[in-house]
N, C-alpha and C positions, 0 to 999 in steps of 0.2 A: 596402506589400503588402496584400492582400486574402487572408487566413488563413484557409480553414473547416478544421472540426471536427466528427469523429464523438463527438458530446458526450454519448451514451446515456446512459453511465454516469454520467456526472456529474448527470446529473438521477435516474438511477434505484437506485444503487449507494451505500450508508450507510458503506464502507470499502472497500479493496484498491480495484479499478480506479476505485469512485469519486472517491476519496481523489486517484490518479494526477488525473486530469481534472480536480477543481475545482482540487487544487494549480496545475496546471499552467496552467489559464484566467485563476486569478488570481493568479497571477504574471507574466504575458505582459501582463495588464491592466495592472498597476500601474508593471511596468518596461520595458515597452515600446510605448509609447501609441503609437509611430508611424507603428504596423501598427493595423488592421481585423482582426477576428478574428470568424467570422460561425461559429456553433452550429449543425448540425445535430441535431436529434434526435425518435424517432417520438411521443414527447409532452413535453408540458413540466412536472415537478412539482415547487413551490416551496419544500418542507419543507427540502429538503438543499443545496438551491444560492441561497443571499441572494444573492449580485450578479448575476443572472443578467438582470437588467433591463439591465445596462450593454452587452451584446453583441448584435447582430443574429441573430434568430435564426429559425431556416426548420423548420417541423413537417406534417405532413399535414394538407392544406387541404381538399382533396373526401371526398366521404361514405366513396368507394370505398378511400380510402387509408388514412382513420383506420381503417378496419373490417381492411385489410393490412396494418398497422404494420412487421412483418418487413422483409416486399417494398418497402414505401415505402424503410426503412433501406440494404436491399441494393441498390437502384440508383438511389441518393441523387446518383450522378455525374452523372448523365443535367439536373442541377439548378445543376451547378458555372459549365459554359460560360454558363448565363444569368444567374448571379448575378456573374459575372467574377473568378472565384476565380482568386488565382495558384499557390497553393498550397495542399494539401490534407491534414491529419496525422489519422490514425486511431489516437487514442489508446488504446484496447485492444484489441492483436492483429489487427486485423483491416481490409479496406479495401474500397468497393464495388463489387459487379461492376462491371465495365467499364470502369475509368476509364481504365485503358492505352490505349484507346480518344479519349480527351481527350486538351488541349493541356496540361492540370494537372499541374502537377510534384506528385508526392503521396510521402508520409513515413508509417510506419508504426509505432509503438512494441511490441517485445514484451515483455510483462513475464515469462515463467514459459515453459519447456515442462514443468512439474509432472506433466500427463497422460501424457505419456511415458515420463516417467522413475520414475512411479508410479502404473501405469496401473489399479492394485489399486483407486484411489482412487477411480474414475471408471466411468459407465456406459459400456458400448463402444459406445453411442452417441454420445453424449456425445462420447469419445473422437475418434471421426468424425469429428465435425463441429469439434472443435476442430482435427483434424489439418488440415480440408481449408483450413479460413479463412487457419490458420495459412502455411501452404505459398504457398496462393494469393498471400497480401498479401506474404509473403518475394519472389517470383517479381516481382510489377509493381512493388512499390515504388522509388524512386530512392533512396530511404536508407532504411535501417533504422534504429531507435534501439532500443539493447538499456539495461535497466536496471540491469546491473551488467556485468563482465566474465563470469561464470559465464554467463547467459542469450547474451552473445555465443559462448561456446564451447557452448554446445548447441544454440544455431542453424547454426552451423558442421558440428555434427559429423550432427543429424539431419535437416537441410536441404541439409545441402552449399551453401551459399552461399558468395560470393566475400568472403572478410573484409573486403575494403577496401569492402564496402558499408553495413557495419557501423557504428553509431558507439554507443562506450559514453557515455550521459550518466545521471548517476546523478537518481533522479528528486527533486525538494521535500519540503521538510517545510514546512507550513503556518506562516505567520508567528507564528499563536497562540502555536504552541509556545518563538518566540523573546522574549516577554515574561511579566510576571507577572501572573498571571489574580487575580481575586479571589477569595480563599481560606477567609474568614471564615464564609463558611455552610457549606462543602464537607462539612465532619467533621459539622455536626450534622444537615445532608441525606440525606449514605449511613450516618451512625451509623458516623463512622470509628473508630478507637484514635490513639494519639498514636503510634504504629509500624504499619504494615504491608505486604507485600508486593503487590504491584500487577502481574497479568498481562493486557493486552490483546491481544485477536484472535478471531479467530469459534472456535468449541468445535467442533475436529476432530481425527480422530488424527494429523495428518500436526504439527499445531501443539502436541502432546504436551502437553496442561494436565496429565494426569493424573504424569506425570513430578517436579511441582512437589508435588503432594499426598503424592504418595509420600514425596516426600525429607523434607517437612516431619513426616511422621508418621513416619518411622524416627529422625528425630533427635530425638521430640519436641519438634519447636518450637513454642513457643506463640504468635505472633506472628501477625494476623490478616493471611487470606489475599483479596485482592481481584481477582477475575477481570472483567472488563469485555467484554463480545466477545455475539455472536449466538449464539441457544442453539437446539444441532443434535440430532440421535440420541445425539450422543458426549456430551452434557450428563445424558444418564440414565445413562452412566459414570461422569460425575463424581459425580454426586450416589447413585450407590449406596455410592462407595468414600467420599466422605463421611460419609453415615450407619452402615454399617458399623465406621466407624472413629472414631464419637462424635465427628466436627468441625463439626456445625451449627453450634455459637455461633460457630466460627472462622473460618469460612469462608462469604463471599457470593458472590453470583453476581449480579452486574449486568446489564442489558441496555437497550438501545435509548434509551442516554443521550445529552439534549443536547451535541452536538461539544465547545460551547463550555465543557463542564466536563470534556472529558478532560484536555488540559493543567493544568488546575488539580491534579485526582490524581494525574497526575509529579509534579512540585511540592511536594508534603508528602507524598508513599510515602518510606518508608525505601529501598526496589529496587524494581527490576523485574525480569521473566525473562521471557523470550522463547527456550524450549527446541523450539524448531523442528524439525523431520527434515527440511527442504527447504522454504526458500525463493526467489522471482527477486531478491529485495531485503533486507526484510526491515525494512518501514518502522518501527513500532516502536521499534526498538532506536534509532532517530534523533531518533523525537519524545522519547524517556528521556533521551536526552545534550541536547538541546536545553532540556527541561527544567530540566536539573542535576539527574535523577537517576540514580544509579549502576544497571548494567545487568547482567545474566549471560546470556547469549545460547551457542547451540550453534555448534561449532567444525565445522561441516558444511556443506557446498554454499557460498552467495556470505556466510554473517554474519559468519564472518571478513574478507571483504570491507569489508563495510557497516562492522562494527566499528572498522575500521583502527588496532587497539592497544590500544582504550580502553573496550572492555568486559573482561569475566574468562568465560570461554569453557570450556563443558564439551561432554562426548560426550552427544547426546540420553539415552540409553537407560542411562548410569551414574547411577543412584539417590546412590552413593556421593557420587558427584564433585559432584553437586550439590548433595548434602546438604552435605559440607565448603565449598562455594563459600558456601551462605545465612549459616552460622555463621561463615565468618569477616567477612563485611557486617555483620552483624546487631553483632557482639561488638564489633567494630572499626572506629569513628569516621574514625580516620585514615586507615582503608585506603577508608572510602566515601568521604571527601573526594578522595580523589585521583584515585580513577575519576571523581567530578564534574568535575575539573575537566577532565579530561584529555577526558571525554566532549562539554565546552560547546567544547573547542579543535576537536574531529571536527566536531560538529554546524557547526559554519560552514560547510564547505566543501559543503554543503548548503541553504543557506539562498536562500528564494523568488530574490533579485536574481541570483544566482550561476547559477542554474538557467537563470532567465529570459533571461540572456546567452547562457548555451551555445546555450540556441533559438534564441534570433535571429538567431547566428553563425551557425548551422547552415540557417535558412531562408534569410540572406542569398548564402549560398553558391550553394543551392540555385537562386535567383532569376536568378544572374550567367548 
């Protein structure tokens, strides 16, 4: 079969939907050669996607197009019937005008209705335009792919979709995550401690970092605090209640770190936390167990899900419950060994190959 791909993100996207896309390109690469899998996207940039040489790949060729990049994007269909695509999967949200219009069977992935369901978050334009894409690519698609159970029950409930169009496939965790990185520089690179807690994700309020400061500072814990993630508006929150609260020496703030050393920071963190208010997935909490490291993740929307047992699960917005959750990881050896391991047993049913199957299954169906 002949595979394209709305691969925007993966060229343009440093986490969250890029993350989905390179996962998903190469894992389809590696385990299932036996397909073509040809790239769409309105430019090509090299920094975040190394294998991107191994795929065919189609970008705006005339003056007029590269200057429209959007437009070139949005009716990328009009490109499929000449390229002899049999199938066509729009990896985040969204699918190109017209393709209903084509002989292309097309597939759509939604990660999140987040704007909806927290639309405080969002410009209401913004808003808009995510509803209309969203809606739109529900409507032509021939399958949807939801990335947990939760994002299929809010496709259902604010779409009104027919559920059996539905298919839950949970998405990759990159292969990195499933071996041992080299460790040996890591601590004297970021100036680590021989203990610390380890938060990754972009700095917002929906992703509650400051939840994690709190609790550390009502318990007094001293235990150094390592945030990893893009720094927002919400990053001048962190860093007020920081200073206010005399935790500069404790507390870093990383950014725009080589990929290739985040799994290595699972890996020798004492925890992670990933105190979310809503997320589609909740990838994270899967690179932590893939890791082998023990997780605490919130008991809200699909991380129960994602978690299936094997993290320790609190209510975003209890201070308390998290604070007791860090201290008893922190004091207690045996209680983190056990979420490791318990977490390295979850993390399989996640891993590239496993992934890479369901797609195929799914496209080969599609094909019949």
């Amino acid at each position: 079969m002949r595979i394209g791909f709305d691969a925007k993100r993966a060229f343009s996207n440093s986490s969250g939907l890029g993350n989905y896309s390179r996962n998903t390109l190469n894992s389809l690469l590696k385990y299932g050669s036996n397909n073509q899998y040809i790239l769409y996207t309105p430019e090509v940039k090299t920094q975040l996607f190394d294998t991107f040489k191994k795929f065919e790949i189609h970008s705006p060729e005339s003056s007029l197009a590269k200057i429209f990049k959007p437009v070139w994007r949005n009716y990328s269909s009009r490109l499929l019937k000449k390229h002899q695509i049999d199938i066509f999967h729009g990896l985040s949200n969204e699918l190109p005008a017209g393709i209903y219009k084509t002989n292309v069977a097309s597939v759509v992935t939604i990660h999140d209705l987040i704007f909806l369901r927290f639309p405080e978050f969002y410009k209401a334009i913004d808003r808009k335009i995510y509803y209309n894409k969203v809606k739109y690519a529900c409507s032509v698609a021939d399958v949807i792919v939801a990335i947990s159970k939760q994002t299929k029950d809010d496709i259902i409930k604010f779409f009104e979709v027919d559920p059996k169009k539905i298919k839950v496939i949970y998405q990759s965790v990159s292969a990195d995550f499933y071996v041992k990185s080299e460790l040996q520089n890591l601590r004297t690179k970021y100036n680590l401690e021989e203990e610390f807690i380890l938060s990754v994700g972009t700095h917002e309020p929906r992703k509650n970092q400051l939840s994690l400061l709190k609790a550390v500072q009502a318990g007094k814990i001293n235990t150094q605090i390592i945030f990893v993630g893009k720094a927002t508006s919400y990053t001048k929150k962190m860093k007020s209640f920081i200073q206010k609260n005399n935790m500069q020496k404790q507390v870093k703030l990383l950014h725009n770190l080589p990929g290739k050393d985040i799994p290595g920071l699972y890996q020798i963190a004492t925890l992670s936390v990933y105190n979310s208010f809503f997320e589609g997935f909740g990838l994270p909490v899967i690179e932590s167990m893939a890791s082998g490291c023990p997780v605490i993740t919130s008991n809200v929307s699909c991380l129960p899900e994602t978690a299936g047992g094997a993290a320790l699960l609190c209510t975003p917005n209890d201070i308390d419950e998290l604070e007791s959750h860090l201290q008893n990881l922190l004091a207690n050896k045996t209680n983190r060994v056990k979420y490791i391991k318990k977490g390295i047993e979850r993390a399989r049913d996640f891993h590239p190959q496993q992934f890479a199957e369901n797609m195929i299954s799914l496209y080969s169906n599609l094909s019949v």
